[in-house]
N, C-alpha and C positions, 0 to 999 in steps of 0.2 A: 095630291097630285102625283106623286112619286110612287104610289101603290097600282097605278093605272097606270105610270109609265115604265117600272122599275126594269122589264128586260126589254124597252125598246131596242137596245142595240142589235139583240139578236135580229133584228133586219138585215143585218150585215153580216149573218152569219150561214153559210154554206146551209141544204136543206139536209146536204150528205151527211151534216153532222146532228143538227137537229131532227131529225129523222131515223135515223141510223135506228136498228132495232136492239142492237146489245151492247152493251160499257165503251165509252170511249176509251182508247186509249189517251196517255199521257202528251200524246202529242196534240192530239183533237180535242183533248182539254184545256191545253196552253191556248188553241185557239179561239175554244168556246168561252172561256176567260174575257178575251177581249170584248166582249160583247157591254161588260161593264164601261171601259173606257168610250165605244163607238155611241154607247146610250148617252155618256156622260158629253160627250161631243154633241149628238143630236139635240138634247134639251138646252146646250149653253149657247143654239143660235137663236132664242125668243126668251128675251128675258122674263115672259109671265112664266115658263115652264120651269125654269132655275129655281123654283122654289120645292124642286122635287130631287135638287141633287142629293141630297144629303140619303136618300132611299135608295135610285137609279146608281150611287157612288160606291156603298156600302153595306147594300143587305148582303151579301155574300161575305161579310166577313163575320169572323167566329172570338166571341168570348177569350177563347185562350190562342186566338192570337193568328191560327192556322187557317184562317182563312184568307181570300182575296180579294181587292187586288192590290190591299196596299197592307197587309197582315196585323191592321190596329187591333188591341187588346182592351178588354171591359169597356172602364167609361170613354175610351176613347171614338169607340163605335156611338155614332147619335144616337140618342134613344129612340126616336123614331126609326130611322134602319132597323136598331134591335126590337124593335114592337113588329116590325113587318115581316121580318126571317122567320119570325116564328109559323105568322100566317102563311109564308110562303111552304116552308117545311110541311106544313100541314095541308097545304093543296098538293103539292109533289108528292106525298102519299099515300095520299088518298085518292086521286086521280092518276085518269089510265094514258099511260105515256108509249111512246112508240118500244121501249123499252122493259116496260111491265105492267101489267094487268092493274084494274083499280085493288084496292087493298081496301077493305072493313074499318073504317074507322075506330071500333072496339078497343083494337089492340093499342093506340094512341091515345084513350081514353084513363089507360092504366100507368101505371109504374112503370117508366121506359127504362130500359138498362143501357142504352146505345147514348154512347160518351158525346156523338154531336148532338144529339137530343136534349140530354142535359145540359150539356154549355151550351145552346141557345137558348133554354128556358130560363137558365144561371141568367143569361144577360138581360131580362126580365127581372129580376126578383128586386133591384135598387129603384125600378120604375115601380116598382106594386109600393116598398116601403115609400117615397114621397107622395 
């Protein structure tokens, strides 16, 4: 449920930002941010969809801690969240955004050097050992 809903919020979010063709700035990111809380509101008025918050709440946060909207660290991220980040990071790019061309999967395929790559694979690895 929560894989199909994870960025409902973004309904609530300006097209000027989701749309925009180059980097948000720091301010249009505080507000593209909210889009986790507005999702998290949208799902908690049908109690059958509440069973998605825990993805809709927390895929945007990160392993070591730097992520949002509530900056939780390792296991404190659901595991299901940290199962979904991965596949999300993997469609973001690989898929063509108003912001950048699609990308080759190839390069994804190999040894990544980029530090948020690894800590959300990191947040993978206690769900592969159980």
């Amino acid at each position: 449920m929560g894989a199909f809903l994870h960025d409902v919020g973004k309904i609530g979010i300006s097209d000027t930002f989701l749309l925009k063709p180059g980097r948000l700035t720091e301010d249009e990111m505080t507000v593209m941010r909210t889009h986790v809380g507005l999702g998290l509101d949208i799902i908690g008025r049908s109690a059958w969809l509440t069973m998605g918050a825990d993805v809709v709440g927390s895929h945007h946060e990160r392993y070591d801690g730097k992520g949002y909207p509530s900056g939780l660290t390792g296991h404190n991220i659901p595991v299901n969240a940290r199962i979904f980040a991965i596949i999300d990071v993997f469609d973001a790019l690989t898929s063509a955004r108003p912001y950048k061309a699609v990308t080759s999967i190839r390069p994804y395929l190999t040894r990544s050097s980029r530090s948020d790559e690894i800590c959300i694979l990191k947040s993978t690895a206690p769900v592969a050992a159980n």
